[in-house]
mmCIF file of the N, C-alpha and C atoms, coordinates in Angstrom:
data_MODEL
# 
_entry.id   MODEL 
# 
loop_
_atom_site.group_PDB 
_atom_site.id 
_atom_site.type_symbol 
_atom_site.label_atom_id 
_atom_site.label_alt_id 
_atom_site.label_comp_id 
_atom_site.label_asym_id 
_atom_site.label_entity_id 
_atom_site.label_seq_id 
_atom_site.pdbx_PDB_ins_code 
_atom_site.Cartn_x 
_atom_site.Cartn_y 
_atom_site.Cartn_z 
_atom_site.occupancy 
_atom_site.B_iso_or_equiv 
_atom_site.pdbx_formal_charge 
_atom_site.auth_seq_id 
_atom_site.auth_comp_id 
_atom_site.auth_asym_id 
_atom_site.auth_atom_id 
_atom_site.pdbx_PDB_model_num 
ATOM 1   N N  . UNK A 1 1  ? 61.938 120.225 67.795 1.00 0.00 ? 1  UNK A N  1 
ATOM 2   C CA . UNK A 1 1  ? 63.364 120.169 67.979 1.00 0.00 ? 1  UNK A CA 1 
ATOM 3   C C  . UNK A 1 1  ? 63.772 118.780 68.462 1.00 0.00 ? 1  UNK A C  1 
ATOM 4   N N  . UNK A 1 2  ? 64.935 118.340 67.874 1.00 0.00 ? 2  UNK A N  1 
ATOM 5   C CA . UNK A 1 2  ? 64.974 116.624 68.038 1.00 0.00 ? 2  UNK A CA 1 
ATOM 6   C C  . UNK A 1 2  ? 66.081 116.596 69.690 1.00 0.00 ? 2  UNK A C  1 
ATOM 7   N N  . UNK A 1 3  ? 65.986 116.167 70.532 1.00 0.00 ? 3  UNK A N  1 
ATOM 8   C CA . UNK A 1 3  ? 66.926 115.892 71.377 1.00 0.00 ? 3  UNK A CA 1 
ATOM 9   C C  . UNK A 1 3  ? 68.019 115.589 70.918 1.00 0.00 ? 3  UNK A C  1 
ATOM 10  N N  . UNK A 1 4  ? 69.516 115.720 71.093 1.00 0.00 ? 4  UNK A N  1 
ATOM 11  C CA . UNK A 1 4  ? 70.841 115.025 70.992 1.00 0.00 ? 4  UNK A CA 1 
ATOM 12  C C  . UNK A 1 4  ? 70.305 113.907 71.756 1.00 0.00 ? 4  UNK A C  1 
ATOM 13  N N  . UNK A 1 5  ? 71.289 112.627 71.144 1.00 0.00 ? 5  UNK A N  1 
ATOM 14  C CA . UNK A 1 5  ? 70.714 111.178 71.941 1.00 0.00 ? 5  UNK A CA 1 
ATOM 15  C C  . UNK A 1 5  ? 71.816 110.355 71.705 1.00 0.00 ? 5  UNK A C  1 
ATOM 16  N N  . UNK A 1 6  ? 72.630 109.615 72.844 1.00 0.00 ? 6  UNK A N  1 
ATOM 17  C CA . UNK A 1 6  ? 73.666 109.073 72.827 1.00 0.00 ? 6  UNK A CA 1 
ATOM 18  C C  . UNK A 1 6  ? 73.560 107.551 73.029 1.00 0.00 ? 6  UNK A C  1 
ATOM 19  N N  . UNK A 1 7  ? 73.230 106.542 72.353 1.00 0.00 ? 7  UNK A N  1 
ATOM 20  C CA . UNK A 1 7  ? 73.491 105.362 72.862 1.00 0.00 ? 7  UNK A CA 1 
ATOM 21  C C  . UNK A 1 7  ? 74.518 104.352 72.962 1.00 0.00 ? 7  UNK A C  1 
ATOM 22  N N  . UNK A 1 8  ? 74.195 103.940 74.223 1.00 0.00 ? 8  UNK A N  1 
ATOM 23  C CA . UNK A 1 8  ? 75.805 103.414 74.321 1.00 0.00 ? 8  UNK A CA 1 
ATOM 24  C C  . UNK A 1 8  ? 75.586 101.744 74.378 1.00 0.00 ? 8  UNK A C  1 
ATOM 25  N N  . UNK A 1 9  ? 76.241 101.143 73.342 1.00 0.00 ? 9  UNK A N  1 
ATOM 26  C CA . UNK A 1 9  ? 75.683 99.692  73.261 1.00 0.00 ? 9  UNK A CA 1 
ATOM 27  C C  . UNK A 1 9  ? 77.166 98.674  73.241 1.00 0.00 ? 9  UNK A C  1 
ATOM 28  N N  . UNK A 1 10 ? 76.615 97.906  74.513 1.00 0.00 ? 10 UNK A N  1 
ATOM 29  C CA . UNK A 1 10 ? 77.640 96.619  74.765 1.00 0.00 ? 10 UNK A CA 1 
ATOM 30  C C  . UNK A 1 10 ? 77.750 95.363  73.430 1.00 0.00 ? 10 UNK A C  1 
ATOM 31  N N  . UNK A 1 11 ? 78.799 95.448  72.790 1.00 0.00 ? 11 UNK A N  1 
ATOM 32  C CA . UNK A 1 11 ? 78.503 94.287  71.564 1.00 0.00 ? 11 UNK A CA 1 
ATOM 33  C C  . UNK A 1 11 ? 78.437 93.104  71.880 1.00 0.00 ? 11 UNK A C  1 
ATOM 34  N N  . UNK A 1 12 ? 78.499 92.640  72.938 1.00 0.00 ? 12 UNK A N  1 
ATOM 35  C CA . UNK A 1 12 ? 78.234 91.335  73.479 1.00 0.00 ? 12 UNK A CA 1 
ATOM 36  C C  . UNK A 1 12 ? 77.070 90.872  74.019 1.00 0.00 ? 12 UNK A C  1 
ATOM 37  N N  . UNK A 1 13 ? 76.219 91.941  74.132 1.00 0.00 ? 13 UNK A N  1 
ATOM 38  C CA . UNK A 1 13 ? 74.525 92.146  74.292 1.00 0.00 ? 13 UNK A CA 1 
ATOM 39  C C  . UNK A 1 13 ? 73.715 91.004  73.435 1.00 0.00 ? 13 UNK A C  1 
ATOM 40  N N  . UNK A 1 14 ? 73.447 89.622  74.128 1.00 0.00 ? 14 UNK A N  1 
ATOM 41  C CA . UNK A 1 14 ? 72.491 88.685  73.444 1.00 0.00 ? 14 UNK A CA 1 
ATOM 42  C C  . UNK A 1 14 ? 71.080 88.753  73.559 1.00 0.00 ? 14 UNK A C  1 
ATOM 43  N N  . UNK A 1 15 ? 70.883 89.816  74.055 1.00 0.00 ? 15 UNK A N  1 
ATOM 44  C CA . UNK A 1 15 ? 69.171 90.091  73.808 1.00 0.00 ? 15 UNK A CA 1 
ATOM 45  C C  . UNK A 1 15 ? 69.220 91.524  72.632 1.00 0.00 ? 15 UNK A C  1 
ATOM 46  N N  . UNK A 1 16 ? 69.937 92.363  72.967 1.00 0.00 ? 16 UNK A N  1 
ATOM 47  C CA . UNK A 1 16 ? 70.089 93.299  71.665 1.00 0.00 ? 16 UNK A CA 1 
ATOM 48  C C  . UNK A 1 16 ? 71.009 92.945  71.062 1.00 0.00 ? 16 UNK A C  1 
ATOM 49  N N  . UNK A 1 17 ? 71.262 92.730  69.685 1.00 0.00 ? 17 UNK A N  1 
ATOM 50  C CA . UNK A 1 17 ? 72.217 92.176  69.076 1.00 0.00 ? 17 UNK A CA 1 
ATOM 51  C C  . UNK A 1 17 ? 73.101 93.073  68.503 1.00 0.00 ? 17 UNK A C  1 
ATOM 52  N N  . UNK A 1 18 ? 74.621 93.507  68.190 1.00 0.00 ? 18 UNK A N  1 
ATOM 53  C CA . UNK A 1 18 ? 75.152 94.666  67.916 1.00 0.00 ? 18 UNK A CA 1 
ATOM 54  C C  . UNK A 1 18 ? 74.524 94.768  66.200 1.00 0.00 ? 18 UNK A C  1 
ATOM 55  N N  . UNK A 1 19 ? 73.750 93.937  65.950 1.00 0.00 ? 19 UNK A N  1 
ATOM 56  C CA . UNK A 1 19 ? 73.321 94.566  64.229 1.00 0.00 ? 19 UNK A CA 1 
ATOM 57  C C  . UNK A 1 19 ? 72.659 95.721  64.709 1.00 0.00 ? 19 UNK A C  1 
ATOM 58  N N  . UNK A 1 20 ? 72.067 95.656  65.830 1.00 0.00 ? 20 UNK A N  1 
ATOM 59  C CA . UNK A 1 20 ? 70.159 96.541  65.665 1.00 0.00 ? 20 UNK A CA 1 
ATOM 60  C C  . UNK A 1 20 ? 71.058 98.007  66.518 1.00 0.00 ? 20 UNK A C  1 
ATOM 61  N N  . UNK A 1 21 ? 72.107 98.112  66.673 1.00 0.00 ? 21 UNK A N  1 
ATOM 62  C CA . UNK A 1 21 ? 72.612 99.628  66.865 1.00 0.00 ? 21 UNK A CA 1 
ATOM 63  C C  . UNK A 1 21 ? 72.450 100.512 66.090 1.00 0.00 ? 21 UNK A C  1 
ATOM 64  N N  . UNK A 1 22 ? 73.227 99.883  64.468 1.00 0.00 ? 22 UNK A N  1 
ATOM 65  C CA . UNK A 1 22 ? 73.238 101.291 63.826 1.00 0.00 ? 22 UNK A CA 1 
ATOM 66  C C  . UNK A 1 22 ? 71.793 101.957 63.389 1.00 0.00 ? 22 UNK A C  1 
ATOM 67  N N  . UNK A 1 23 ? 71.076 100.442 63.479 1.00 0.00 ? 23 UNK A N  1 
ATOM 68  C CA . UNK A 1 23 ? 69.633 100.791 63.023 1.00 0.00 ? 23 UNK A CA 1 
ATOM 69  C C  . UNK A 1 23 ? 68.379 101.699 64.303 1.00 0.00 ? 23 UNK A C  1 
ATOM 70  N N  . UNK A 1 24 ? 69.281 101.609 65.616 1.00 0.00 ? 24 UNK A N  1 
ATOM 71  C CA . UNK A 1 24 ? 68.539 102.004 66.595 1.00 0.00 ? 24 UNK A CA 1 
ATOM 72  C C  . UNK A 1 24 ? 69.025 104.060 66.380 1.00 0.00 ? 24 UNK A C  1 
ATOM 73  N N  . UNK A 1 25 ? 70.192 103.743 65.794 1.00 0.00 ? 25 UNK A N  1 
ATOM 74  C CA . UNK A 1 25 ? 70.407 105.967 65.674 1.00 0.00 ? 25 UNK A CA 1 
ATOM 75  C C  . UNK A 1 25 ? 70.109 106.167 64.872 1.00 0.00 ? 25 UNK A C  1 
ATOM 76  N N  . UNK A 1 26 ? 69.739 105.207 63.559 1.00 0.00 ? 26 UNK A N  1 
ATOM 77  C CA . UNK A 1 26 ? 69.089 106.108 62.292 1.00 0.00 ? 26 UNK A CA 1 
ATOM 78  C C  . UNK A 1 26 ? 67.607 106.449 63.261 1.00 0.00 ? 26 UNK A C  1 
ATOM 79  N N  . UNK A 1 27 ? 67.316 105.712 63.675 1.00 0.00 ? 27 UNK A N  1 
ATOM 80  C CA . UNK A 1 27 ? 65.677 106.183 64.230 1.00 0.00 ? 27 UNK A CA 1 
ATOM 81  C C  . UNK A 1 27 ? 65.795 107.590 65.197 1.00 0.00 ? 27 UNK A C  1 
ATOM 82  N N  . UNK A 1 28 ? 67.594 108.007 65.679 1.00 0.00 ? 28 UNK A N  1 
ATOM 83  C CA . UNK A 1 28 ? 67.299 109.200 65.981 1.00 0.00 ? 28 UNK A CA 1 
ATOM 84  C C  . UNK A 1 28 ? 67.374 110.535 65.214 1.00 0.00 ? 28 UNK A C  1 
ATOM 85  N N  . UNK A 1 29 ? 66.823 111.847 65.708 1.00 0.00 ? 29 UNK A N  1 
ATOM 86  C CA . UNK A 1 29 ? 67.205 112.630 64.284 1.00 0.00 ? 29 UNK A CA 1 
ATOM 87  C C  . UNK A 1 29 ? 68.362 112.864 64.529 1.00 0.00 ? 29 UNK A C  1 
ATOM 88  N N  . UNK A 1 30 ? 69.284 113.014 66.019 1.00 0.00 ? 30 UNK A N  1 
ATOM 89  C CA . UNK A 1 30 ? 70.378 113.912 65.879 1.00 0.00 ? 30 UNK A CA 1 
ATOM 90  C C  . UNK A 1 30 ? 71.193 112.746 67.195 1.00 0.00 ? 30 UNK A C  1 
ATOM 91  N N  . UNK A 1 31 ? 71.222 111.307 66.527 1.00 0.00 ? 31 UNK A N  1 
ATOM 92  C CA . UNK A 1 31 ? 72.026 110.412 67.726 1.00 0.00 ? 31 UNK A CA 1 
ATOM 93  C C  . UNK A 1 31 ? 73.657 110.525 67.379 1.00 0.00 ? 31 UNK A C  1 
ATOM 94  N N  . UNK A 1 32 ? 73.986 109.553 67.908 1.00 0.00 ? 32 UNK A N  1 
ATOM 95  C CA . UNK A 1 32 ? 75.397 109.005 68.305 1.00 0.00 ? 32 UNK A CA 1 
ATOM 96  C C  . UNK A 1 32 ? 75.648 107.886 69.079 1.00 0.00 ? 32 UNK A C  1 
ATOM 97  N N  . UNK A 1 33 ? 76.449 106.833 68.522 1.00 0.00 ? 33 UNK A N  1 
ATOM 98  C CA . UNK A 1 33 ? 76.571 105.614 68.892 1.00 0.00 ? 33 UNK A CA 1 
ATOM 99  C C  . UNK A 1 33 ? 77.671 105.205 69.540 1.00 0.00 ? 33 UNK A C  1 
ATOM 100 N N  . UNK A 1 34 ? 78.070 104.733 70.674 1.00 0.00 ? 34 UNK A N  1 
ATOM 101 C CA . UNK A 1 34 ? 79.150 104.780 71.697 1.00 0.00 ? 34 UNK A CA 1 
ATOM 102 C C  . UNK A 1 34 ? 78.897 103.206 71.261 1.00 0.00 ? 34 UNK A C  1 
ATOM 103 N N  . UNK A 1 35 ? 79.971 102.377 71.134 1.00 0.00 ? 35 UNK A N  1 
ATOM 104 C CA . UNK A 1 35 ? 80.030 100.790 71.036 1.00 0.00 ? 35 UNK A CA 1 
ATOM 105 C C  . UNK A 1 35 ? 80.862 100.541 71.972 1.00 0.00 ? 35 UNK A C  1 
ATOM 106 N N  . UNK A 1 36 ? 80.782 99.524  72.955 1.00 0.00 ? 36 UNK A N  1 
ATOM 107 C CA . UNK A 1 36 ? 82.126 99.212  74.003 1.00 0.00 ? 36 UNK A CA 1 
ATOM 108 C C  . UNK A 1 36 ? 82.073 97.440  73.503 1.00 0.00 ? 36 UNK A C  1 
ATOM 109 N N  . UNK A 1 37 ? 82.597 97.064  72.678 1.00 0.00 ? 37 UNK A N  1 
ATOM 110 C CA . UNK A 1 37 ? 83.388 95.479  72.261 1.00 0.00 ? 37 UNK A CA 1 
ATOM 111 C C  . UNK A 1 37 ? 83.164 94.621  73.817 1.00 0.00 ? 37 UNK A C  1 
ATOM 112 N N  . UNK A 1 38 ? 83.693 94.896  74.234 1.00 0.00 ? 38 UNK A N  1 
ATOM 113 C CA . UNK A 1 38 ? 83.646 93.871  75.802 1.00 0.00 ? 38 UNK A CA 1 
ATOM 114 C C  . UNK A 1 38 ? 82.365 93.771  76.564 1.00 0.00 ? 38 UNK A C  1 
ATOM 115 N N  . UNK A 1 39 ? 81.342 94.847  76.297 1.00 0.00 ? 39 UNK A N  1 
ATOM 116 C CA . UNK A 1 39 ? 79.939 95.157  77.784 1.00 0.00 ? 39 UNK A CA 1 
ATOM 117 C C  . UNK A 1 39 ? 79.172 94.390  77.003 1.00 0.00 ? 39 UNK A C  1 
ATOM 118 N N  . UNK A 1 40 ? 78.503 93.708  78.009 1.00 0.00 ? 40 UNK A N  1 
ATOM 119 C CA . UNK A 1 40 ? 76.944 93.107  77.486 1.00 0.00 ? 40 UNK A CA 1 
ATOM 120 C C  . UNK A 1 40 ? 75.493 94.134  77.574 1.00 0.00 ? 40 UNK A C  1 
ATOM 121 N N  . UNK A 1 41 ? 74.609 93.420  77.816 1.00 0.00 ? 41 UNK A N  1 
ATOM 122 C CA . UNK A 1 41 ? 73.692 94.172  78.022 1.00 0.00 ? 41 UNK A CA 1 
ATOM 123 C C  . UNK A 1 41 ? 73.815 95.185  79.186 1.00 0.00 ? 41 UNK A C  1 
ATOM 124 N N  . UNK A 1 42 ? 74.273 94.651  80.195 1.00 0.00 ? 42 UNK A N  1 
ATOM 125 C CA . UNK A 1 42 ? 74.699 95.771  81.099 1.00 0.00 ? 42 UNK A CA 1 
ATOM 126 C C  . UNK A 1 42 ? 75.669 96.906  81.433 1.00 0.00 ? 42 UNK A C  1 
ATOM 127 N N  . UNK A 1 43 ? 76.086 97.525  80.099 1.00 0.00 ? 43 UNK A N  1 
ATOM 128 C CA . UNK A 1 43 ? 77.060 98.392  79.504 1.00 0.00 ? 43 UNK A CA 1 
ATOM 129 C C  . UNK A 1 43 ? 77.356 99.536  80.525 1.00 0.00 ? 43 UNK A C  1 
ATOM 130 N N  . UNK A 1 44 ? 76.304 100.095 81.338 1.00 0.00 ? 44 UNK A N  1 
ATOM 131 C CA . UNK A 1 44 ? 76.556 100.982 81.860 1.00 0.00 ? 44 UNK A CA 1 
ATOM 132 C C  . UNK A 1 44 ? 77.017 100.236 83.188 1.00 0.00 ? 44 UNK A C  1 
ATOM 133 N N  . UNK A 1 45 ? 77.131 98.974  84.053 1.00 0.00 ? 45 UNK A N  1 
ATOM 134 C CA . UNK A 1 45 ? 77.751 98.307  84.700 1.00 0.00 ? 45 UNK A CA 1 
ATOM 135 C C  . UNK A 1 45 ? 78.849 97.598  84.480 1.00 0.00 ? 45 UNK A C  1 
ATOM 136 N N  . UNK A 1 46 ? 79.344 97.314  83.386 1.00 0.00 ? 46 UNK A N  1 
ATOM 137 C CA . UNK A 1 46 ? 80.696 96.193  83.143 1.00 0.00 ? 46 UNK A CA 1 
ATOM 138 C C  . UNK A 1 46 ? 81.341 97.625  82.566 1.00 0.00 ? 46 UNK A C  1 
ATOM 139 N N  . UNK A 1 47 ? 81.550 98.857  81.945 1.00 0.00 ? 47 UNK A N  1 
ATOM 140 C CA . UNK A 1 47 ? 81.716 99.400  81.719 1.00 0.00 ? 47 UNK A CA 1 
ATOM 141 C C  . UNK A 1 47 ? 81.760 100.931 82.044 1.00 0.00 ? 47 UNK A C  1 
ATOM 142 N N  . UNK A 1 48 ? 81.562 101.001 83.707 1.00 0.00 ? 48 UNK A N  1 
ATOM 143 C CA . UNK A 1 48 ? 80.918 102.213 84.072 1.00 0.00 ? 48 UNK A CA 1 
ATOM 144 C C  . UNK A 1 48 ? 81.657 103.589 83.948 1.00 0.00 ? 48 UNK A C  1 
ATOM 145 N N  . UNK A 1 49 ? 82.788 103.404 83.764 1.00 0.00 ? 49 UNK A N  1 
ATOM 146 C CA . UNK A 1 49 ? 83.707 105.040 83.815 1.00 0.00 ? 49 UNK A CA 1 
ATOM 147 C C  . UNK A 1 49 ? 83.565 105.171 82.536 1.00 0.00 ? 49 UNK A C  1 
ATOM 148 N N  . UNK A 1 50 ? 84.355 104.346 81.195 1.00 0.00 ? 50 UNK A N  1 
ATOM 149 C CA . UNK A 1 50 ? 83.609 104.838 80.140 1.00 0.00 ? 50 UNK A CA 1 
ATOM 150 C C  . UNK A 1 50 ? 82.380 105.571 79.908 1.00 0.00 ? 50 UNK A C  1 
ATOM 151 N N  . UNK A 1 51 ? 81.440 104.817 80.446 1.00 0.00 ? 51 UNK A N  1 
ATOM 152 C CA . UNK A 1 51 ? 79.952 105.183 79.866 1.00 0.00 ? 51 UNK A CA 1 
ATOM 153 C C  . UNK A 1 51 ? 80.224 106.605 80.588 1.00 0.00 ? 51 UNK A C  1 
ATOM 154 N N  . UNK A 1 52 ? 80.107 106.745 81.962 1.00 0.00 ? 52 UNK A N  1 
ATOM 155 C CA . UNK A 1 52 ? 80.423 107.971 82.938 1.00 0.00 ? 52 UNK A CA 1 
ATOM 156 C C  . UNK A 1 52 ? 81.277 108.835 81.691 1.00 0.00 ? 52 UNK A C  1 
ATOM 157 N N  . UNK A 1 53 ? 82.117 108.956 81.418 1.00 0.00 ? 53 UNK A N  1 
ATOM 158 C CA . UNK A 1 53 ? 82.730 109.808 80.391 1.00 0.00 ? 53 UNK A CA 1 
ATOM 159 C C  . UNK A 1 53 ? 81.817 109.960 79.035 1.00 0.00 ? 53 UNK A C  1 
ATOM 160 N N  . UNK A 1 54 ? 81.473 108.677 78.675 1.00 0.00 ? 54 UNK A N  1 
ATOM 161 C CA . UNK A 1 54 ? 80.432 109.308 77.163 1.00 0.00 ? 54 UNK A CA 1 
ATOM 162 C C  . UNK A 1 54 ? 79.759 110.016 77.554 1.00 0.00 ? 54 UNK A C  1 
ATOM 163 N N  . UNK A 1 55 ? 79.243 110.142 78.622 1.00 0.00 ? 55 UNK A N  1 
ATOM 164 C CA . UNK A 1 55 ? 77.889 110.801 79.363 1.00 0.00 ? 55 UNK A CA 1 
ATOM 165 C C  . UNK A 1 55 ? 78.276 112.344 79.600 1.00 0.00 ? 55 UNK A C  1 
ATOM 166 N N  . UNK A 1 56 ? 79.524 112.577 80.223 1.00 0.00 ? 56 UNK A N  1 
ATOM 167 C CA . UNK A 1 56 ? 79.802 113.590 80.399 1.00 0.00 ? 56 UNK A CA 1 
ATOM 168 C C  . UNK A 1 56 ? 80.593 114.215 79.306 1.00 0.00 ? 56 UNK A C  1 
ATOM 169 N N  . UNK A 1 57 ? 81.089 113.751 78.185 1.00 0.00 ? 57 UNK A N  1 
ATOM 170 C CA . UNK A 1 57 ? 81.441 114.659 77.021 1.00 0.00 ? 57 UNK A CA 1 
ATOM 171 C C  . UNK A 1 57 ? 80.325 114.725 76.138 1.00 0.00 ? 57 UNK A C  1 
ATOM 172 N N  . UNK A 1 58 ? 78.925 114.208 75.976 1.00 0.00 ? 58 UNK A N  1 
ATOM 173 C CA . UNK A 1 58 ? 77.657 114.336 75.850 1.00 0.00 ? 58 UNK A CA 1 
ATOM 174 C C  . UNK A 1 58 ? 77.061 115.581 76.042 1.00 0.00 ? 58 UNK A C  1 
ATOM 175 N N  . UNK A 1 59 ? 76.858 115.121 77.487 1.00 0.00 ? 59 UNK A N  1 
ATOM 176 C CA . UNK A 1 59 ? 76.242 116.423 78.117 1.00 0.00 ? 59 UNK A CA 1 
ATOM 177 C C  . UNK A 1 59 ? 76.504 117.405 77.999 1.00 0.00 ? 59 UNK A C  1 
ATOM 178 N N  . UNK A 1 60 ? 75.521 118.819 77.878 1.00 0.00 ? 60 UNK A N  1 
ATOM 179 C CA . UNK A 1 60 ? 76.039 120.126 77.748 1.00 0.00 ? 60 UNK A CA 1 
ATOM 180 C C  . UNK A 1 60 ? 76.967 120.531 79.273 1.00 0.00 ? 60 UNK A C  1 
# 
């Protein structure tokens, strides 16, 4: 059974680059891709109530 899997990726991220997102949820069986335009690599810090909300409309 594949986990639900949510990643949430800052497009301003210069060590992950926003190409390698869509290619990071095909590798899940059952993902979803949260993009925030403004967060860098530290998405869940420059961005934290968002992410806090992806997280919790995520979650069961």
């Amino acid at each position: 059974m594949a986990a639900p899997t949510l990643i949430c990726w800052g497009e301003q991220d210069v060590a992950l680059v926003p190409e390698m997102a869509e290619r990071s949820r095909q590798l899940c069986a059952d993902g979803r891709l949260e993009r925030f335009p403004e967060a860098s690599h530290w998405v869940h810090v420059e961005e934290s109530d968002r992410v806090t909300a992806a997280l919790r409309a995520h979650l069961p």
